[in-house]
Backbone of each chain as ProteinMPNN parsed JSONL, in Angstrom:
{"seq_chain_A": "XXXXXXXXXXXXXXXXXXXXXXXXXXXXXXXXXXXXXXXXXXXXXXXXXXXXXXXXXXXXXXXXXXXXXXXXXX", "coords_chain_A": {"N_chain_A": [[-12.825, -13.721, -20.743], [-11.07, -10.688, -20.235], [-9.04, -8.978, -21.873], [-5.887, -7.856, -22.358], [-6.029, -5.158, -23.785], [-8.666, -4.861, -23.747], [-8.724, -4.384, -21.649], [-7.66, -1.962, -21.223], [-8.727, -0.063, -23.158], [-10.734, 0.397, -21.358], [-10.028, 1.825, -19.025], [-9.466, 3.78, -20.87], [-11.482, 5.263, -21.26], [-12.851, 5.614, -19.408], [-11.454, 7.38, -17.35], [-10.559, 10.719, -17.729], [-8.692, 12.172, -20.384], [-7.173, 10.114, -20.405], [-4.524, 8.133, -20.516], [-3.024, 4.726, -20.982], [-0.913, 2.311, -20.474], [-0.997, -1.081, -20.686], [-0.15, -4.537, -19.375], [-0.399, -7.961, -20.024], [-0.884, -11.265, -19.818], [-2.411, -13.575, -19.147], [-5.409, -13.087, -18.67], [-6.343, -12.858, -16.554], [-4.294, -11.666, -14.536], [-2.718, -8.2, -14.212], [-0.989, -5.541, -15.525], [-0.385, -2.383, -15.015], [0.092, 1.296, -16.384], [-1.034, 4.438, -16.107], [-1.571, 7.202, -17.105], [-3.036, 10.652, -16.537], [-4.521, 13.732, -16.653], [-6.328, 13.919, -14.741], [-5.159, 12.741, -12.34], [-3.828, 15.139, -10.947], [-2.462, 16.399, -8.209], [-3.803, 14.609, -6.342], [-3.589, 12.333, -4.175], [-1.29, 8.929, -3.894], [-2.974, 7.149, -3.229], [-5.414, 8.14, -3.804], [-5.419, 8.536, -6.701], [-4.969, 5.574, -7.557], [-7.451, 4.111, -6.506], [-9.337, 5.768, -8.257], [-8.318, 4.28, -11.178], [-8.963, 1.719, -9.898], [-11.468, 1.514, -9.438], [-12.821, 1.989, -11.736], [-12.887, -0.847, -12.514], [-14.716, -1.663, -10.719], [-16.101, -4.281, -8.08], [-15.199, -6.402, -9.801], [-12.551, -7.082, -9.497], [-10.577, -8.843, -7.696], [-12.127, -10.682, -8.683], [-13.258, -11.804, -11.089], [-11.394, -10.415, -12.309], [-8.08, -10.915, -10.714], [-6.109, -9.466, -10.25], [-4.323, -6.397, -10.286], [-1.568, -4.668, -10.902], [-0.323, -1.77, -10.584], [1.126, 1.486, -11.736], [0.505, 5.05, -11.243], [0.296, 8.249, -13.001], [0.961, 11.357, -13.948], [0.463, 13.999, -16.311], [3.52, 15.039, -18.003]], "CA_chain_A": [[-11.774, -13.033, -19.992], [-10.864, -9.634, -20.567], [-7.458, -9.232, -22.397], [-4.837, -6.714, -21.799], [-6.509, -4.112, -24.393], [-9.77, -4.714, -23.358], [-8.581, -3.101, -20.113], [-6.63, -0.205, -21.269], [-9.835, 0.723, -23.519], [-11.773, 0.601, -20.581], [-9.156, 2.836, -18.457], [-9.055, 5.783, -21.191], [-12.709, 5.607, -21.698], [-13.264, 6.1, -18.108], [-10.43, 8.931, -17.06], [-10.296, 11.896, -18.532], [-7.768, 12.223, -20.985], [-6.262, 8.936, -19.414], [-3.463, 6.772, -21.751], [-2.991, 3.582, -20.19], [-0.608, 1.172, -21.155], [-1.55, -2.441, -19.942], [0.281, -6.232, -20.193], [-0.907, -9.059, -18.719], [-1.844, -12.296, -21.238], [-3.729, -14.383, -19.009], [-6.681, -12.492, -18.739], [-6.857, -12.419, -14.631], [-3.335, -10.709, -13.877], [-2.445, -7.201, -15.196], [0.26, -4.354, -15.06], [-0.995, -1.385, -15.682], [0.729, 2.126, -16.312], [-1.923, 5.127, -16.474], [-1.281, 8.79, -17.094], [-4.231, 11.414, -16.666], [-4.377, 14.925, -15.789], [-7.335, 13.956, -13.42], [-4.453, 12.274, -10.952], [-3.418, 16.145, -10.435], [-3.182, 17.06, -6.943], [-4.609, 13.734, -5.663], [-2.732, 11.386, -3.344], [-1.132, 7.971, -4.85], [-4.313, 6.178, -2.794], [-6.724, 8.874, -4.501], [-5.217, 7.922, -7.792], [-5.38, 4.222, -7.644], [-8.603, 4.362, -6.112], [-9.46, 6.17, -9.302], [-8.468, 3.615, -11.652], [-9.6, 0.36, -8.957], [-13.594, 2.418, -9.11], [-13.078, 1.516, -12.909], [-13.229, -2.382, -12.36], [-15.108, -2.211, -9.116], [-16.59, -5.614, -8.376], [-14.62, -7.08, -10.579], [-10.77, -7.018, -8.815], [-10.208, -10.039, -6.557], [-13.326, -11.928, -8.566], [-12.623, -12.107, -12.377], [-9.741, -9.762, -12.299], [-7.517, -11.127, -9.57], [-4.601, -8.592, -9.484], [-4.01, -5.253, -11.128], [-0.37, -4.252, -10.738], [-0.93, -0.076, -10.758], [1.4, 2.801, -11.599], [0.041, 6.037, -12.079], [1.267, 9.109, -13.566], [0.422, 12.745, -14.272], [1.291, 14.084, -17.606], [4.33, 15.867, -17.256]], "C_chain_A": [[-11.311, -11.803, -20.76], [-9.285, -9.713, -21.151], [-6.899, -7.634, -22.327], [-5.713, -5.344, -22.537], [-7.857, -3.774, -24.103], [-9.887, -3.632, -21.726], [-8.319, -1.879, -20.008], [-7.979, 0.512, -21.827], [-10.808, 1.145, -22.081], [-11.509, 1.714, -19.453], [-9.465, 3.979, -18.861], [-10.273, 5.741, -21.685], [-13.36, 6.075, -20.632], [-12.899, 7.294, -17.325], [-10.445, 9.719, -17.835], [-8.562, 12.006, -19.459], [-6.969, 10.952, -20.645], [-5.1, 8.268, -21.003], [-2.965, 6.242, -20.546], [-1.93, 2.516, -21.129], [-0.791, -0.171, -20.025], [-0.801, -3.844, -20.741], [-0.373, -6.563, -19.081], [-1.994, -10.012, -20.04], [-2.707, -13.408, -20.645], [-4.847, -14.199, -18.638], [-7.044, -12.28, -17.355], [-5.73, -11.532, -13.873], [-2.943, -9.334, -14.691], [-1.715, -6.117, -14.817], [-0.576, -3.422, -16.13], [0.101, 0.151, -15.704], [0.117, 3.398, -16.872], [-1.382, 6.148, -16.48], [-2.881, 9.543, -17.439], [-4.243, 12.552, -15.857], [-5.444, 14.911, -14.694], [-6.747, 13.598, -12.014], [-3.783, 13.755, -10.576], [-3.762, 16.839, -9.288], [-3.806, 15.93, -6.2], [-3.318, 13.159, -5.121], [-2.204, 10.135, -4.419], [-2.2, 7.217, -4.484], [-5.434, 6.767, -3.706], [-6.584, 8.233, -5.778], [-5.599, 6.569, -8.099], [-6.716, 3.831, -7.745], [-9.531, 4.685, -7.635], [-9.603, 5.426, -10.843], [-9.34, 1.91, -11.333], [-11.118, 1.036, -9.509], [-13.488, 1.655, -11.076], [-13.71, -0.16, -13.274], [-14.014, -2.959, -10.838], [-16.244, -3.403, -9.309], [-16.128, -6.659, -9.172], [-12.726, -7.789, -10.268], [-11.131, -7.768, -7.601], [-11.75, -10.81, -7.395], [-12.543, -12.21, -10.378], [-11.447, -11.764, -12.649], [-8.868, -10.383, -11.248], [-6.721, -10.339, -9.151], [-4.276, -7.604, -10.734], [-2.709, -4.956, -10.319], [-0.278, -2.574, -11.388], [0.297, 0.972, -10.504], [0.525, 4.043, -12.108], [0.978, 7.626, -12.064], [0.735, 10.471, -14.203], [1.568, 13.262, -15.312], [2.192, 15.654, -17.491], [4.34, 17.171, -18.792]], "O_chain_A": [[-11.17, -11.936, -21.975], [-8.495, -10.57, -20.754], [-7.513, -6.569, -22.262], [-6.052, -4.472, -21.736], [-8.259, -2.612, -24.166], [-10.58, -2.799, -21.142], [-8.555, -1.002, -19.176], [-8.417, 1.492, -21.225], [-11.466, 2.181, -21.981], [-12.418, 2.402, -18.988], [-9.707, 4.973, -18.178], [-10.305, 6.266, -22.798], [-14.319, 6.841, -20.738], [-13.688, 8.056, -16.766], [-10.299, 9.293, -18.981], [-7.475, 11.875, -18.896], [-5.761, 11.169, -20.73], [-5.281, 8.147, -22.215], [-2.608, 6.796, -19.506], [-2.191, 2.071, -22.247], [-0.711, -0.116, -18.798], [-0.784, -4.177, -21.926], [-0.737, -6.1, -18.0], [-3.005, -9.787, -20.706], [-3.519, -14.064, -21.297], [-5.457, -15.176, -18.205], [-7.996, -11.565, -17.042], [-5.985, -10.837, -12.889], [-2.869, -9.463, -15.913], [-1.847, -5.742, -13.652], [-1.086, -3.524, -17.246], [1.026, 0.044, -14.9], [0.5, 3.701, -18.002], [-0.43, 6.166, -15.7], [-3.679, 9.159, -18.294], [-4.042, 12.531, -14.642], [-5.462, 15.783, -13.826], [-7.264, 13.851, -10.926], [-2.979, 13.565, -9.663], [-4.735, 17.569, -9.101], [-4.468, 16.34, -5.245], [-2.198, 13.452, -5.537], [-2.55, 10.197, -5.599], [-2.57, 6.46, -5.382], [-6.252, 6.046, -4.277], [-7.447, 7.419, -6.109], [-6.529, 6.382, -8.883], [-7.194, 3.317, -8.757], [-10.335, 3.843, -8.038], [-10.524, 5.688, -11.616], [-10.002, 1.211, -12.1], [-11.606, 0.238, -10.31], [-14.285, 0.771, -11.39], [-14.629, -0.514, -14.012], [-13.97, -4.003, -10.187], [-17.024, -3.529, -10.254], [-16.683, -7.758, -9.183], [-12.065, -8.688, -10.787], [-11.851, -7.364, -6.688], [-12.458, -11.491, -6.654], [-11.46, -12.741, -10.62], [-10.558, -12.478, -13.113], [-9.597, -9.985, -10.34], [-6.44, -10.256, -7.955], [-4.032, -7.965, -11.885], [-2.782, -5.0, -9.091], [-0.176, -2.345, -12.593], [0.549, 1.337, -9.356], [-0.059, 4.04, -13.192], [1.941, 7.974, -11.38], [-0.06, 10.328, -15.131], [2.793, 13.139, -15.331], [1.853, 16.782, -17.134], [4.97, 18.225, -18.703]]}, "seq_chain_B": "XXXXXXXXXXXXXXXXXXXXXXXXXXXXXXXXXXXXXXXXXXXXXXXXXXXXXXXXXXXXXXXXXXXXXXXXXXXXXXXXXXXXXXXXXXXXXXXXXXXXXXXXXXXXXXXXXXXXXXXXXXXXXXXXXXXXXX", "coords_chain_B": {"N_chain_B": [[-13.267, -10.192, 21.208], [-15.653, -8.373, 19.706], [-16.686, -7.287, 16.639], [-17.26, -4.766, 16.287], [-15.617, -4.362, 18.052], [-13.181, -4.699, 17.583], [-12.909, -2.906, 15.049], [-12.507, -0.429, 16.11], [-10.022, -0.481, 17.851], [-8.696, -1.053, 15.418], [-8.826, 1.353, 14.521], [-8.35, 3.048, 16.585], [-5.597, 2.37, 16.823], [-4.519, 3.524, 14.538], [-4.636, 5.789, 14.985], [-3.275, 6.627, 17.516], [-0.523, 6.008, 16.217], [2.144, 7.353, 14.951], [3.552, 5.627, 12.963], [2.262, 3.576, 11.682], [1.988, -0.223, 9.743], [0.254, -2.251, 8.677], [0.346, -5.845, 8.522], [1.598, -8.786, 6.601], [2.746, -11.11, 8.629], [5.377, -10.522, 10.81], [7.972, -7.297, 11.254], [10.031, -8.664, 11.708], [9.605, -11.165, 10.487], [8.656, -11.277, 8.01], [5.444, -12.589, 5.652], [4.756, -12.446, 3.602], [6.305, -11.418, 0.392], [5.166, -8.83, -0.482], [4.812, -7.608, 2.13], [7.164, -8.367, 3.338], [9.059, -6.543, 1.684], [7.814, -4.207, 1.997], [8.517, -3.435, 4.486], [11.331, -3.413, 4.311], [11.826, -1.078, 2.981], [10.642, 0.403, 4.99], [12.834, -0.087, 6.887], [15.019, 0.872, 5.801], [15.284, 3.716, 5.396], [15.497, 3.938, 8.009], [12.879, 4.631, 10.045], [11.519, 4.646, 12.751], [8.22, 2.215, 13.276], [5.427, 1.257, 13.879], [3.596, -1.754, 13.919], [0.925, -4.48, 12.516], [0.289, -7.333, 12.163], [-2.024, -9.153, 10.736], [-2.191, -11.595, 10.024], [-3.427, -13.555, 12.247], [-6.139, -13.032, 13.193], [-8.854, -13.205, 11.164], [-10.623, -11.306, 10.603], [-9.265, -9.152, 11.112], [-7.896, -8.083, 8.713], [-10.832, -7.905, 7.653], [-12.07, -5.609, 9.065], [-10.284, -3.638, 8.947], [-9.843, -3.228, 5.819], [-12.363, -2.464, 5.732], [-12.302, 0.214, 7.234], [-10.268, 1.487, 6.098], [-10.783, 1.221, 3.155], [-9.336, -0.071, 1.451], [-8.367, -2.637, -1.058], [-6.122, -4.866, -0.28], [-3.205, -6.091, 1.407], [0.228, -5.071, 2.217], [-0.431, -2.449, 3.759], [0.084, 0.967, 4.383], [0.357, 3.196, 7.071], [0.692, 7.057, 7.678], [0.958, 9.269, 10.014], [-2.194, 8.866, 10.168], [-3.55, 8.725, 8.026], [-4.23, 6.791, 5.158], [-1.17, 5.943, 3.368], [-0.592, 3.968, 1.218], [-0.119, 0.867, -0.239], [2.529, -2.186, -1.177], [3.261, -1.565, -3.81], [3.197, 1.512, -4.279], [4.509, 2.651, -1.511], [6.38, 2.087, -2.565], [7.441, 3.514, -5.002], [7.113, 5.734, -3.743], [9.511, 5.788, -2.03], [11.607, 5.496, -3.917], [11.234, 7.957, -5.178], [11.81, 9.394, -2.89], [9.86, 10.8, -2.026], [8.156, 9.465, 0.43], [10.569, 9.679, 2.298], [10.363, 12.195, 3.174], [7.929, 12.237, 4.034], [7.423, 11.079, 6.6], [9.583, 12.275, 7.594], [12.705, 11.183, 7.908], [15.647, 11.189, 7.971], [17.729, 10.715, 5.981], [17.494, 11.612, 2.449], [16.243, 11.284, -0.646], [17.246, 7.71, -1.324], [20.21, 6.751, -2.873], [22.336, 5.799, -5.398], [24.923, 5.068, -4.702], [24.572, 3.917, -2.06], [23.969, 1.427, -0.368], [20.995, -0.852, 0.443], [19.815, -1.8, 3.302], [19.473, -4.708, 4.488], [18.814, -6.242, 6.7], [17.057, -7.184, 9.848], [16.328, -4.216, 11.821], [14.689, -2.874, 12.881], [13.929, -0.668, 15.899], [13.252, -1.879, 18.806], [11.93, -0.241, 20.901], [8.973, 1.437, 21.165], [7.577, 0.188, 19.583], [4.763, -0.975, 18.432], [3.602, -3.96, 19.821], [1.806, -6.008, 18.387], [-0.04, -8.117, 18.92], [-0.546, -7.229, 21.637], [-2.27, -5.207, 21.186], [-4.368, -5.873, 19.083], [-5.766, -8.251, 20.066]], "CA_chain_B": [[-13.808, -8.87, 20.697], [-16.552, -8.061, 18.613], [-16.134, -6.815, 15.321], [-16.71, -3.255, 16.559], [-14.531, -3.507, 19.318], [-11.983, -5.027, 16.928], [-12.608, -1.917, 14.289], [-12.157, 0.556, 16.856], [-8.699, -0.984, 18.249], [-7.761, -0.595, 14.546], [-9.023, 2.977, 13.88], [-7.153, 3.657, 17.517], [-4.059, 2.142, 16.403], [-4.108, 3.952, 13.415], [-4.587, 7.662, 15.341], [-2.511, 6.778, 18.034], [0.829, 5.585, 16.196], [2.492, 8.402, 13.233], [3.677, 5.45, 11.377], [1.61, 1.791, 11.371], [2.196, -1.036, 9.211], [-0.705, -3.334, 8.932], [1.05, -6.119, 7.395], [1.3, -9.985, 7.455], [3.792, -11.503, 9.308], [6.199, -9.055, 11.805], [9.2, -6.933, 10.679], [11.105, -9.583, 11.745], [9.71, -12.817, 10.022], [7.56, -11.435, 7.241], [5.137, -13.568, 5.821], [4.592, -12.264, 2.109], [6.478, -10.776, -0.309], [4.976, -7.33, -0.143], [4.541, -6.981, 3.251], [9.106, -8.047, 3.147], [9.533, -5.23, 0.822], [7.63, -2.582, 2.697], [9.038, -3.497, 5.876], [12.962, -3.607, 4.023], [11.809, 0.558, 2.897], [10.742, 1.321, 6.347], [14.21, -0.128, 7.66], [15.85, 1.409, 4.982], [14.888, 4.844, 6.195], [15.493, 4.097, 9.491], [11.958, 5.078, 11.112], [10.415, 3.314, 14.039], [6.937, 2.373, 13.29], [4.532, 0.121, 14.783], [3.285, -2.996, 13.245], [0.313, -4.821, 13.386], [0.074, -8.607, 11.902], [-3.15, -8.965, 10.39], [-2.581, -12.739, 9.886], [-3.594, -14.227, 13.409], [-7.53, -13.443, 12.644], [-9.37, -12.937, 9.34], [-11.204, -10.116, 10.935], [-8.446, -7.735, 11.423], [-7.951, -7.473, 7.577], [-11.973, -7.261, 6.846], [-12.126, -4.638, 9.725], [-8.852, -2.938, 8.228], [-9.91, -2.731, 4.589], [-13.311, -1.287, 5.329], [-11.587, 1.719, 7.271], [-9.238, 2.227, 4.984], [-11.322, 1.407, 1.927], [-8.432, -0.696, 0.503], [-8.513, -3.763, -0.676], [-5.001, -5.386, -0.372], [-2.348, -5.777, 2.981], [-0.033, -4.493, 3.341], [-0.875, -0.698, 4.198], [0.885, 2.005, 5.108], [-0.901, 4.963, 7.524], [1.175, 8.018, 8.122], [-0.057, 10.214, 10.586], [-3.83, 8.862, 10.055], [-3.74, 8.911, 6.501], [-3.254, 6.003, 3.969], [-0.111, 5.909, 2.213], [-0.692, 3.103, 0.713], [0.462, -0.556, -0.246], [3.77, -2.004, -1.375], [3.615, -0.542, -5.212], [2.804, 3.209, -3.768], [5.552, 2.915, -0.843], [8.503, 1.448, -3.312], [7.777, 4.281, -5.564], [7.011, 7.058, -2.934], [10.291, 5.515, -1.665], [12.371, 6.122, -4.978], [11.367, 8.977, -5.834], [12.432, 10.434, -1.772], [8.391, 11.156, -0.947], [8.322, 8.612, 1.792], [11.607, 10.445, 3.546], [9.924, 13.557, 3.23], [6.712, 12.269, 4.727], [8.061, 10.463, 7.357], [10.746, 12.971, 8.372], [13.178, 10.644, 7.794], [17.188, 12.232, 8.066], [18.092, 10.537, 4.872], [16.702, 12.093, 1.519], [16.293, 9.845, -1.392], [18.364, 6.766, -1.773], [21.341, 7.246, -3.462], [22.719, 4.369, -5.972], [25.892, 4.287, -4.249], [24.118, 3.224, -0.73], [23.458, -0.393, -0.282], [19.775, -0.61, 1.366], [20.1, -2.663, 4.452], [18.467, -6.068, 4.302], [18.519, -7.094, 7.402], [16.397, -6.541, 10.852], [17.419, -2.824, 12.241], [13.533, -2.329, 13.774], [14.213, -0.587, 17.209], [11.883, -2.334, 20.039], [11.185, 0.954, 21.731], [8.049, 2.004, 20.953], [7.333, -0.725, 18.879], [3.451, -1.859, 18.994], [3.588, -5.538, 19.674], [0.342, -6.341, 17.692], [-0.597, -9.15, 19.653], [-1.066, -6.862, 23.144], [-2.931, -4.18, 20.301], [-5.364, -6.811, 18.948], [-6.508, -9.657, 20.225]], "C_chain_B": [[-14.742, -9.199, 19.811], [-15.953, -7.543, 17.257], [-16.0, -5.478, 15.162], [-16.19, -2.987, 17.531], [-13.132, -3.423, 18.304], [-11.651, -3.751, 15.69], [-12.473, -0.552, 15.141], [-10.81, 0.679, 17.356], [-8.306, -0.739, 17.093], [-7.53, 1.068, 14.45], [-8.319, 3.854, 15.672], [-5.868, 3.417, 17.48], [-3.515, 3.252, 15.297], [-3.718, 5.642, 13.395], [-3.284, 7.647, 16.039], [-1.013, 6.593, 18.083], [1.141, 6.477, 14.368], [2.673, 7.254, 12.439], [3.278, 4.156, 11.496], [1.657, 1.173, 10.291], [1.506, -1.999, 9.594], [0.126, -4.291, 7.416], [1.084, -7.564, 7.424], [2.952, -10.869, 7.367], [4.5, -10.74, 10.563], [7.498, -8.804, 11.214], [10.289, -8.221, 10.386], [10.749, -10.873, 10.984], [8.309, -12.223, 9.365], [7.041, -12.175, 6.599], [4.799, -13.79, 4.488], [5.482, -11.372, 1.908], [6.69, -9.407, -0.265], [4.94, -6.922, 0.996], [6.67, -7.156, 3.629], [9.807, -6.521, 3.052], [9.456, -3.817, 1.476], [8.247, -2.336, 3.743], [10.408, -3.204, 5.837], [12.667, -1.92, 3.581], [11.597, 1.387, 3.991], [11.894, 1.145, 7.159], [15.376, 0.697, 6.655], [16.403, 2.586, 5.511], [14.974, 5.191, 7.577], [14.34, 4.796, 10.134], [11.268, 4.284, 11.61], [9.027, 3.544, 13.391], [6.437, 1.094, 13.567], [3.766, -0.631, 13.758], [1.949, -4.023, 13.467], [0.233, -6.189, 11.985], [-1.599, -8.962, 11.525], [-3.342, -10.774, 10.232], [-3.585, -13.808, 10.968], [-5.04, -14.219, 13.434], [-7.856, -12.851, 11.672], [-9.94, -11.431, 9.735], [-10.917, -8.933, 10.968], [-8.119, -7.155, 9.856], [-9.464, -7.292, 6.682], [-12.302, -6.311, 7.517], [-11.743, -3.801, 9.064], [-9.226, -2.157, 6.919], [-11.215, -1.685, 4.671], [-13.118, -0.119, 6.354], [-11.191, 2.212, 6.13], [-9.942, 2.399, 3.731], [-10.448, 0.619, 0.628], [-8.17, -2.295, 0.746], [-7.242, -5.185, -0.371], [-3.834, -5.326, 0.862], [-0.566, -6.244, 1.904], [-0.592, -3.161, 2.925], [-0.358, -0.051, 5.473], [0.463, 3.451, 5.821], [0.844, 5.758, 8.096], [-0.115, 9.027, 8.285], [-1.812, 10.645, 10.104], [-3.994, 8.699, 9.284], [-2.825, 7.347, 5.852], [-2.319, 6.281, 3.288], [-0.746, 4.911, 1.198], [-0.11, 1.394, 0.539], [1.903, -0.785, -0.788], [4.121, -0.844, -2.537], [4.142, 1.063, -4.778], [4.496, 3.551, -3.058], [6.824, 2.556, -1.813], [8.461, 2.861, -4.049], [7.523, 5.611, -4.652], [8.647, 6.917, -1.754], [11.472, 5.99, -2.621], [12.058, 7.503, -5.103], [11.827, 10.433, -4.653], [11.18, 10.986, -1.113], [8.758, 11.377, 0.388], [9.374, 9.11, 2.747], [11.282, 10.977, 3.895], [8.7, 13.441, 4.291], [6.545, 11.704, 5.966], [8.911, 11.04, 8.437], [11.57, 12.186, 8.519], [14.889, 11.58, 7.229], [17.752, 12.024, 6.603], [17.533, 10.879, 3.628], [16.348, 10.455, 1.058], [16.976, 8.847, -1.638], [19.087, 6.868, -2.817], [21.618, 5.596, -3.91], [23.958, 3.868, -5.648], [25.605, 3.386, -2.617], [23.447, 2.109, -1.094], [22.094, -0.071, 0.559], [19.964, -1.66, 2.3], [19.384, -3.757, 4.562], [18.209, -6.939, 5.833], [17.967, -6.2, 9.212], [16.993, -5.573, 11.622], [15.883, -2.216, 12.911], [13.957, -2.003, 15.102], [12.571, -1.102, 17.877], [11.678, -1.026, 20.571], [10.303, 1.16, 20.937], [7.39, 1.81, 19.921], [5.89, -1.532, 18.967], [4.047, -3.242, 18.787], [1.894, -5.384, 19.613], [-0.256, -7.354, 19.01], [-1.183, -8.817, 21.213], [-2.281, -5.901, 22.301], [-4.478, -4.965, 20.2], [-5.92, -8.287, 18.891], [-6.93, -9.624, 21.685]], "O_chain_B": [[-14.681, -10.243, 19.161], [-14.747, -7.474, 17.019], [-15.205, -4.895, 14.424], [-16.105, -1.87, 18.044], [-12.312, -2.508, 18.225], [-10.488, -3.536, 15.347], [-12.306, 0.455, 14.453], [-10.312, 1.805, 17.361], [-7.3, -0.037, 17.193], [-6.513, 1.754, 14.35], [-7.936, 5.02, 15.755], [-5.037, 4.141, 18.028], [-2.374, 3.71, 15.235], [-3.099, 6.392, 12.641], [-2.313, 8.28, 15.626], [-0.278, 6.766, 19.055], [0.661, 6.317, 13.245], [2.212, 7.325, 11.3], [4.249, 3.411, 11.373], [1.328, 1.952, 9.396], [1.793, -2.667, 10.588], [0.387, -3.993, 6.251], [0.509, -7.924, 8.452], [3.808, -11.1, 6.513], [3.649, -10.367, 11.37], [8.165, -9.715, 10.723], [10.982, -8.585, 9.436], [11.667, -11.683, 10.855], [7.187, -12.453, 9.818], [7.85, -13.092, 6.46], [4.56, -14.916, 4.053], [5.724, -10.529, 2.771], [7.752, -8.804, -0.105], [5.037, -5.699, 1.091], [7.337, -6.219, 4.068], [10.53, -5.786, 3.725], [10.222, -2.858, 1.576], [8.572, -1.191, 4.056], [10.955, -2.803, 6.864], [13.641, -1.301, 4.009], [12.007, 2.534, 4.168], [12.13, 1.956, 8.054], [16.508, 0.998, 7.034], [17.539, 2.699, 5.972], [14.686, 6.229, 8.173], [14.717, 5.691, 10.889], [10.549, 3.403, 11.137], [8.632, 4.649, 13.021], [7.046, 0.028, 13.466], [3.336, -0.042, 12.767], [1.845, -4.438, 14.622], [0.114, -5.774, 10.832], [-2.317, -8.946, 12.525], [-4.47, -11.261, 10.307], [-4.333, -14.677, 10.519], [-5.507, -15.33, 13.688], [-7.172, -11.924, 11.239], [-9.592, -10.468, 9.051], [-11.624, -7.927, 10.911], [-8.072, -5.936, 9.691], [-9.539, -6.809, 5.552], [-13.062, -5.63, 6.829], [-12.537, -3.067, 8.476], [-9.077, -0.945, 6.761], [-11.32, -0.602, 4.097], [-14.048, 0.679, 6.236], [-11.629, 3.094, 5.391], [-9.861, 3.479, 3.145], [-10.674, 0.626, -0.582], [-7.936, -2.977, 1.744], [-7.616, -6.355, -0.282], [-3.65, -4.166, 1.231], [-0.308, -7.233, 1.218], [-1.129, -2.926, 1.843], [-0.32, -0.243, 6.689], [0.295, 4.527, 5.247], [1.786, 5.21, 8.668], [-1.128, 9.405, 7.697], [-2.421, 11.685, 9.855], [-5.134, 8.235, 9.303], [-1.665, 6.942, 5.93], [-2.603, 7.038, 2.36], [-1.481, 5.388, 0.334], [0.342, 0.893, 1.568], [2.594, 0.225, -0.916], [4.79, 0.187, -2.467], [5.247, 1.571, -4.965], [5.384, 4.241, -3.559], [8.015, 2.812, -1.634], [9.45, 3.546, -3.789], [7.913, 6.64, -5.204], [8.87, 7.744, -0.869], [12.272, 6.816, -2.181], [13.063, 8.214, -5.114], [12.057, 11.616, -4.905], [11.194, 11.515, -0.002], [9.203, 12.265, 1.115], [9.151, 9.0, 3.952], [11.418, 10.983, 5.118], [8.479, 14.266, 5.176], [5.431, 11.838, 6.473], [9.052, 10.679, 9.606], [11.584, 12.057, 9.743], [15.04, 12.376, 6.301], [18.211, 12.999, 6.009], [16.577, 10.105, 3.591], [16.23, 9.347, 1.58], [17.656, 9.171, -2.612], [18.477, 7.12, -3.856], [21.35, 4.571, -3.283], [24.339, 2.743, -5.973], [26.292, 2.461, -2.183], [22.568, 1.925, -1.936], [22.092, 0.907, 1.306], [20.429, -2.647, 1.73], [18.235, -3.426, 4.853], [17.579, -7.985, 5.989], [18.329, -5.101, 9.633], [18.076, -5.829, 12.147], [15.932, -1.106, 13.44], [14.426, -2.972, 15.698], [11.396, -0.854, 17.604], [10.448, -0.997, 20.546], [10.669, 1.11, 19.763], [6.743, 2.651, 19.296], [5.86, -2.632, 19.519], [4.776, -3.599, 17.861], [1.073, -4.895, 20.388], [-0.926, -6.912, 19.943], [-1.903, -9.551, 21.89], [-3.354, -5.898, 22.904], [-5.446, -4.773, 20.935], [-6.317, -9.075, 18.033], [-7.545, -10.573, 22.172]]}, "name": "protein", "num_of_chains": 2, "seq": "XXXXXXXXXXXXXXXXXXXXXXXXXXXXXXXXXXXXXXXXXXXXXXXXXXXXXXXXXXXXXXXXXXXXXXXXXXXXXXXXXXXXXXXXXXXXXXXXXXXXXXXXXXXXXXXXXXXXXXXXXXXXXXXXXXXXXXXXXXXXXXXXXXXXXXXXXXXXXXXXXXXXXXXXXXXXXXXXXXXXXXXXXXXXXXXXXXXXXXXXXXXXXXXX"}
């Protein structure tokens, strides 16, 4: 099971410039809180979308529930 | 219905009404959580929008998601376009978006206004899901 850091690495390795902070200790639920100048100009669906494409196939099977703000660096 | 009559009835619900709420339960006796919440920001705001109950067959939320492309109910279409789910609408709600996008008379919620908790949906022009799809 993936653990909270294992996710965030996988966030700002995927987004451009991304910082991610991530809880969530039982390895299937997770709050996430991303910032990346790539969400500039996109919708909040584009955004999400954006981070969801990161774990695709994986959200509703191993992952069960990502809890998703995102955030453009001000 | 078929499954492409039944994704066509969505993707015509979704043109023909500015503000739909695919959601499970009805304004009035929601049935989760998130679909409560979104429904207590669209009464907040006071704007009519049409509703469609996704619980009654399985089909209407695997139709639903592969329009939309999203995998979670509820979901929020303004004028054709995903908003999005509860998270999106609470904070496109705080931050006064959702008024804006909506056309909604009231800006952003103010911390001295109480948000209204209880059913204020006008029936006019109110899809009843159940004549919509099924």
């Amino acid at each position: 099971m993936p653990s909270a850091d294992d996710i965030k690495q996988r966030i700002e390795a995927a987004l451009p410039d991304a910082s991610a902070q991530v809880e969530g200790a039982d390895g299937v639920h997770f709050q996430a809180v991303v910032t990346s100048s790539a969400f500039a100009g996109k919708s909040r669906v584009a955004q999400h979308r954006m981070v969801m494409d990161v774990f695709a196939g994986e959200l509703g099977g191993s992952i069960h529930a990502m809890a998703l703000t995102t955030k453009t660096p001000s | 219905m078929s499954e492409n009559q039944l994704r066509d009835a969505i993707s015509e619900a979704i043109k023909d009404n500015d503000v739909i709420l695919f959601m499970k339960g009805t304004p009035e006796q929601p049935a989760c959580g998130f679909s409560a919440r979104t429904v207590g920001v669209m009464q907040a705001l006071d704007v009519s929008f049409a509703s469609v109950d996704i619980l009654p067959d399985p089909r209407i939320r695997q139709e639903l998601s592969g329009i939309s492309q999203w995998p979670t109910i509820p979901q929020l279409f303004v004028g054709g376009e995903l908003v999005g789910g509860c998270d999106i609408v609470m904070e496109m709600y705080e931050s006064g978006e959702l008024a804006t996008l909506v056309g909604a008379e009231d800006g952003a919620p103010s911390a001295a206004e109480d948000v209204p908790t209880g059913p204020a949906v006008e029936q006019d022009g109110l899809l009843q899901p159940e004549n919509r799809l099924s």
